[in-house]
N, C-alpha and C positions, 0 to 999 in steps of 0.2 A: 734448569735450562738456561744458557746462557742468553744475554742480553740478542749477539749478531744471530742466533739460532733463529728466535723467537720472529726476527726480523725476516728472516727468510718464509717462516710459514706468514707471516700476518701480508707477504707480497705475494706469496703463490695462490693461484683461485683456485687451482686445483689441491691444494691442501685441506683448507678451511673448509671451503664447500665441493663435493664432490658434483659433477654436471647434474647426475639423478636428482639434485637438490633442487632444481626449479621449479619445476610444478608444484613441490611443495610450497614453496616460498610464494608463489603466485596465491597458492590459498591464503599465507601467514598477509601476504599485505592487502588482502579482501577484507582479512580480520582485521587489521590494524586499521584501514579506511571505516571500515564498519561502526568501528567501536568508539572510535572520534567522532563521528558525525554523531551516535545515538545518545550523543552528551550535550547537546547544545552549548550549555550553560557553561560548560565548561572545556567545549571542542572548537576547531577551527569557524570563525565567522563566517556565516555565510554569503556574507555578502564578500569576502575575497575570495571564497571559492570560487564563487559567480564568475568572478576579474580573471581568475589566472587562465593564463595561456595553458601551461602542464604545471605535473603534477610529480612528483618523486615518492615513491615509499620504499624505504627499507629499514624492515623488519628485521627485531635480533641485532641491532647494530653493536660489535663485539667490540669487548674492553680491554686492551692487553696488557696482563699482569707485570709484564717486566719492560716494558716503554713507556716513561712517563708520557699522559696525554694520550699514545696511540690509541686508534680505533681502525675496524675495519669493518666492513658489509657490503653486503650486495641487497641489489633491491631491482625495484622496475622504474621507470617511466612513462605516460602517458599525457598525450597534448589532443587540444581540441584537432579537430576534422569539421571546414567550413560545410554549415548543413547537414555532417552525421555524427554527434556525439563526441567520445572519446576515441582515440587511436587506439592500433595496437600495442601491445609493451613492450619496450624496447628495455634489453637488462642494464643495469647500471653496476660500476662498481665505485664506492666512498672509501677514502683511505686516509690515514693519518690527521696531523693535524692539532693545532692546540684549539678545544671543542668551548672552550668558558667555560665548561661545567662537570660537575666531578657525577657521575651517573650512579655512583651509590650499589653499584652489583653489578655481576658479570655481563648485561647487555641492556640495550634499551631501544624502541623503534623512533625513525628519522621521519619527519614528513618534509617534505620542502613544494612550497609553493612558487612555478615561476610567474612574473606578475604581467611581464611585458616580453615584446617580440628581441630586445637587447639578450634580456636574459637566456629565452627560446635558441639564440645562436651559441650562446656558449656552452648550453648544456646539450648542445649537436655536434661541439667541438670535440677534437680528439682529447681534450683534457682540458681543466678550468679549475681554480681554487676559487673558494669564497672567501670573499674578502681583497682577493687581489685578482683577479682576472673579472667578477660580478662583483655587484655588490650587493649586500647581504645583510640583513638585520632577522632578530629575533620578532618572531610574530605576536600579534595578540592575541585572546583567546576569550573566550566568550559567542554571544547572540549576533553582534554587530561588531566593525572594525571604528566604532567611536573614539574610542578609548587609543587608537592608535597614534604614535607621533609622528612628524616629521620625518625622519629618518625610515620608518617601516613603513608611509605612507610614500616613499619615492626609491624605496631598494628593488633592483630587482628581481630577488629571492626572498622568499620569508619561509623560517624556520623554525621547527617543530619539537619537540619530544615527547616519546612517553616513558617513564618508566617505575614501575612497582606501584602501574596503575594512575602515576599522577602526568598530567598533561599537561604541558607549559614551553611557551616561545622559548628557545635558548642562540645562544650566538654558537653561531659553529665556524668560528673565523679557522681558516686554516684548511679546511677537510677540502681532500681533493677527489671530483669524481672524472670516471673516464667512462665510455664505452664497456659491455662486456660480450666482445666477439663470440667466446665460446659457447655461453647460456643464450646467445641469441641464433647460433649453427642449430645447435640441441632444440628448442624449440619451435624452429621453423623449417628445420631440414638444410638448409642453407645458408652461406656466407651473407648476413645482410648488416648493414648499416643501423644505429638506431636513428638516423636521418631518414633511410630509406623506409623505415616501419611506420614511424608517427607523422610522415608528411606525405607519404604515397596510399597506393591503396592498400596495402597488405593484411589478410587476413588474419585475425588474431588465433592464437593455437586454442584449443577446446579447453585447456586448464586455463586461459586467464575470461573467460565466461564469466564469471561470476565477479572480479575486479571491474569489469567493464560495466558492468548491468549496476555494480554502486556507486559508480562515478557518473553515469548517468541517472541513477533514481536521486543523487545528493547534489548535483549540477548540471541539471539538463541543456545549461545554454546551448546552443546549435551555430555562433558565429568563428 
């Protein structure tokens, strides 16, 4: 496959992921939320979970064979709701990008922490890179955010991986996420905003059930 080919599917959503793919994915990042947290010692700190405004997961984040660096995925989003939990998920898509780290096999899942309401506006934006539109540091990882520096104590994004089972902050300078209009028609029935999902009332669809119920049993703040 040539290099401009490869380029065309890693931008078309309808290539890589077909719409029937979200539901599924809504379970894959319950599982990736799940399995971070049931780690302590070695998952996201709890006490920045506590902190963040929202929350990004995507699962499966793909590794493209003939782009140096490219990646690409979709995932969800979710942000607090003053006095009820987590919102709805609003779909995300992450593209390209030089990630600092080589991921070692064909995919690997994304978490991104956002930490403050700066951040909240850009990841509501039509589009944002990290690193140049946020800013953005690799997270710490452990019981407590102790161990954290300067730099990831005032970013704000903090970033995740997982892959081949091992969990660790990495820099994902570069990776650009935008909105994904059509996984969010498909699971709501309707043209909606992910401005509109996570900051209004919007009902969450019956598949993200269970993403919702372990962002609030692993961060129940209510403000």
């Amino acid at each position: 496959m040539k290099i401009a080919q490869f380029a065309v599917l890693a931008a078309g959503t309808g290539l890589l992921f077909a719409a029937s793919d979200a539901p599924k994915r809504l379970d894959a990042a319950a599982d990736v939320m799940n399995e971070i947290m049931s780690a302590p010692d070695k998952g996201i700190p709890q006490d920045l979970l506590d902190k963040a405004e929202c929350v990004v997961i995507v699962p499966g984040l793909k590794k493209g064979a003939f782009i140096i660096g490219g990646k690409y995925g979709k995932g969800f989003m979710s942000c607090r709701r003053s006095g009820a939990g987590w919102s709805a998920p609003g779909a995300i898509r992450v593209e390209g990008g030089s990630f600092g780290f080589q991921i070692g096999g064909s995919e690997t899942d994304v978490v991104l922490l956002v930490m403050n309401q700066g951040g909240v506006k850009k990841l509501l934006s039509s589009k944002f890179t990290l690193g140049a539109d946020a800013s953005a540091a690799a997270g710490p990882v452990g019981r407590t955010s102790s161990a954290a520096t300067d730099a990831q104590m005032h970013a704000e994004i903090l970033t995740y991986s997982r892959a081949r089972g091992l969990f660790a902050g990495v820099s994902l300078e570069g990776a650009t996420l935008r909105p994904d209009e059509d996984w969010n028609k498909e699971l709501y029935g309707k043209t909606l905003t992910n401005q509109e999902i996570v900051t209004g009332n919007t009902a969450a669809p019956a598949g993200a059930a269970r993403l919702i119920s372990l962002l609030n049993k692993y961060s129940s703040r209510r403000g």
